[in-house]
N, C-alpha and C positions, 0 to 999 in steps of 0.2 A: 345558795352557795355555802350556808351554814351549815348544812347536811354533808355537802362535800367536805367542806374543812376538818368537821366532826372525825370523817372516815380518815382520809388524810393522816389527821395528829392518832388515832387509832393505830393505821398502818406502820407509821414511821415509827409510833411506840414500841411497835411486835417485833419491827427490824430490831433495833437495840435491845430487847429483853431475852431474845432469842440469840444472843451475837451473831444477826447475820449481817449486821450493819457494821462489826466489828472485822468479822471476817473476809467481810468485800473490802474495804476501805484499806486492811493491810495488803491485802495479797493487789488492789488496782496500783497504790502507793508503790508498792516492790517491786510488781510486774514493772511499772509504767517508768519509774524511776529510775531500776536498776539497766533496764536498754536504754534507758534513754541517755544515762553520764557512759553506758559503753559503746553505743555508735555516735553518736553526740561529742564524747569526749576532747575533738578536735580542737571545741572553739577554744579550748586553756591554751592552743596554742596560735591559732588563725586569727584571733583576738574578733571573731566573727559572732556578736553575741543575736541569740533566734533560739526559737522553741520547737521550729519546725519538726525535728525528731522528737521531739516528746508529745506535737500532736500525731505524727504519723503512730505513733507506739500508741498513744490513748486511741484510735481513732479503731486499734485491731484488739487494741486489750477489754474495752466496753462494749465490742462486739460481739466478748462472750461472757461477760460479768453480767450484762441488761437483762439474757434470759435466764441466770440463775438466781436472779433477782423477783423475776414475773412471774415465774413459772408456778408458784403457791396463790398469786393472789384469787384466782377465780376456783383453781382447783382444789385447793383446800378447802376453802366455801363452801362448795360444792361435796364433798367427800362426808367432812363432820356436819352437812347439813345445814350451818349458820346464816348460809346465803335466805333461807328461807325465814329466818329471821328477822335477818337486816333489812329484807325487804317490805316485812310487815310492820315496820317502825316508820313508816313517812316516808322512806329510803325510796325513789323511782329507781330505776336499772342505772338510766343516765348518771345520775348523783353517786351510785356505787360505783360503776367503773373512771369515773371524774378522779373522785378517793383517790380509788385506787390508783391512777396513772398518778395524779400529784405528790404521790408519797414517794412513789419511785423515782419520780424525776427530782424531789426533794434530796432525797438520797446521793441522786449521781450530781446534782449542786455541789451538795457536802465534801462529796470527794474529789470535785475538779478546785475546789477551795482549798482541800488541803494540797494541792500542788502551786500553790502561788509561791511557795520558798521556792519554786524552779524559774519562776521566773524573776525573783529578786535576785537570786543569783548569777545567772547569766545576763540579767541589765547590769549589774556592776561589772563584767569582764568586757561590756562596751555599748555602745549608742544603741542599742535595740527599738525595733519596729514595734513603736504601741498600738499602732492598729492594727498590723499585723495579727499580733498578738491577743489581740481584743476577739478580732474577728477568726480567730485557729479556736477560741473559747468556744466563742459564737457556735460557730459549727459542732464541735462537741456536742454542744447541749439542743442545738437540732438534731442532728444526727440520734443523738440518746432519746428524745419527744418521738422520733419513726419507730425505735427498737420497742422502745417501752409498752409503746399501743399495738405493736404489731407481737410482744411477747403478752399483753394481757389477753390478744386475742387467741394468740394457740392456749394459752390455760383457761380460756371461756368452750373450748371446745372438748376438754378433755378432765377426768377428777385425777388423771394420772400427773403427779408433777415431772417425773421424767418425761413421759411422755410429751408435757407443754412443753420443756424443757428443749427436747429435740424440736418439737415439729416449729418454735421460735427460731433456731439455727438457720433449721430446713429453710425458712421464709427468709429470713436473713439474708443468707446465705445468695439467692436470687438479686437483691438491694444492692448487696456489698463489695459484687465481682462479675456474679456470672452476666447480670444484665451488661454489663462493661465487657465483656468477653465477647456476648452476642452482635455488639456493636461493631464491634473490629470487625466480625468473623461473617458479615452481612451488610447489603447494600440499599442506598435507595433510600424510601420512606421508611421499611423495617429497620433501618439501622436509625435514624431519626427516634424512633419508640423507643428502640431499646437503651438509646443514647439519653432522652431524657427520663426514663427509668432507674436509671445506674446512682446510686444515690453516693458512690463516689466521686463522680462524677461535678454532682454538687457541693458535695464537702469539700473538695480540692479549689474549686469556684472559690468556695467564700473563705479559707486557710488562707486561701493567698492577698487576700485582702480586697477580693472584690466583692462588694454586696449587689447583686444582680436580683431584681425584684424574684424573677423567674425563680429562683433558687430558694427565694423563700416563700413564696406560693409550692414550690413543689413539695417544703419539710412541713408548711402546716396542713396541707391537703391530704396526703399520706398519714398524719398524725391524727385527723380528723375523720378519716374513713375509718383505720384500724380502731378508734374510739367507738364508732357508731357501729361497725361490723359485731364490736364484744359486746356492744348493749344490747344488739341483734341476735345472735346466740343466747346470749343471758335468757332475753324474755321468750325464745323460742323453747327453750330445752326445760324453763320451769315448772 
C-alpha cells in the first residue's frame, strides 16, 4: 500500500504542477454551479431546500471531466516510456494502476468538497434532507470510482491521450444512457441485463436516498474489473 500511496501523492502532485487540477476544479465549480442556481433557482422562492439539481448537473458534468482527467495516466507512461521505469522500482502493475485510480478519485473528492457552500446554502433557505444529501454525494463518488477505472482503462490501451480520451466516453457512454435505452426498448430477461447495467440506474437508486446493497455491489464490481482489466493490458502490452 506504500507503493500505491507513493504513486498516488506522485499523480495528485503532477495534477497541481501542471494546472490540471486547477483547470478541472474551475471549469466542474462553474459548469456545475452555474446550472445548478439556474434551474435550481426556484427554491429562493418554493422555500424547498434539495440539492437534487446539482446532483443531476454533477452527475452529466463528471461524465465528461473523469475522462479528461484519465486519459494521460497510462498513456503518457506509456509514450515517454516512464512506465518502464516505474515498473522496475518494486512498482507490480497492480500497485501502478491503484496509484493511479486513487489520485483521481482524490481529485474528484477535492472538487465535490469544494461544492459543500451549495449545500450550506440551500440548508439555510429551509429544513433540507441530510441523508438525502449524504447519499446524492455518495453516488457521485461511486459513480466517479466506475468512470475513473473504466477511463484508466481506455488510456492502458492506447499512448494516444485523445485517443483514451474518446474511447472513455465511447465506454461511458454505454454505462450512462444507452444500457437505460436498451432497457426500455426490450423485453424479458434482455431488459433485466440491460436494466441492471445502466449505471443510471443505480445512481438515481442511491440520489434518492436508498442504499440498496445491490447497488453498491454493482459500483464496486465495475470498479474492480475496470481496475483488473488496465492491470491486464498493462502487463500484456509490456
Amino acid at each position: 500500500m506504500n507503493s500505491v500511496w507513493i504513486i498516488a501523492k506522485r499523480e495528485l502532485g503532477s495534477f497541481f504542477d501542471s494546472l490540471v487540477a486547477y483547470i478541472m476544479l474551475i471549469a466542474f465549480l462553474g459548469f456545475s454551479g452555474f446550472f445548478t442556481w439556474l434551474f435550481g433557482s426556484d427554491i429562493f422562492y418554493v422555500k424547498e431546500a434539495s440539492l437534487q439539481v446539482f446532483f443531476g448537473v454533477a452527475f452529466w458534468t463528471l461524465f465528461f471531466f473523469i475522462p479528461a482527467i484519465t486519459m494521460r495516466q497510462i498513456a503518457e507512461e506509456r509514450k515517454t516510456g516512464t512506465i518502464e521505469m516505474l515498473l522496475t522500482k518494486s512498482i507490480n502493475y497492480r500497485q501502478l494502476v491503484l496509484g493511479k485510480w486513487l489520485a483521481c478519485f482524490l481529485l474528484v473528492v477535492i472538487a465535490l468538497a469544494f461544492t459543500l457552500p451549495y449545500y450550506i446554502t440551500v440548508a439555510s433557505i429551509g429544513d433540507i434532507d441530510h441523508g438525502a444529501t449524504i447519499s446524492g454525494y455518495l453516488g457521485l463518488l461511486l459513480m466517479s470510482a466506475v468512470y475513473i477505472s473504466i477511463g484508466i482503462f481506455a488510456s492502458s490501451l492506447s499512448s494516444n491521450q485523445i485517443v483514451s480520451f474518446l474511447l472513455a466516453l465511447l465506454i461511458g457512454i454505454f454505462f450512462h444512457f444507452l444500457f437505460g435505452i436498451l432497457a426500455g426498448s426490450t423485453s424479458g430477461w434482455l431488459s433485466e441485463v440491460f436494466d441492471t447495467l445502466s449505471l443510471t440506474n443505480h445512481f438515481e437508486s442511491i440520489s434518492r436516498g436508498v442504499l440498496d446493497s445491490k447497488d453498491l455491489i454493482y459500483f464496486i464490481s465495475i470498479t474492480l474489473f475496470g481496475i483488473f482489466m488496465s492491470e491486464y493490458m498493462i502487463s500484456k502490452k509490456k
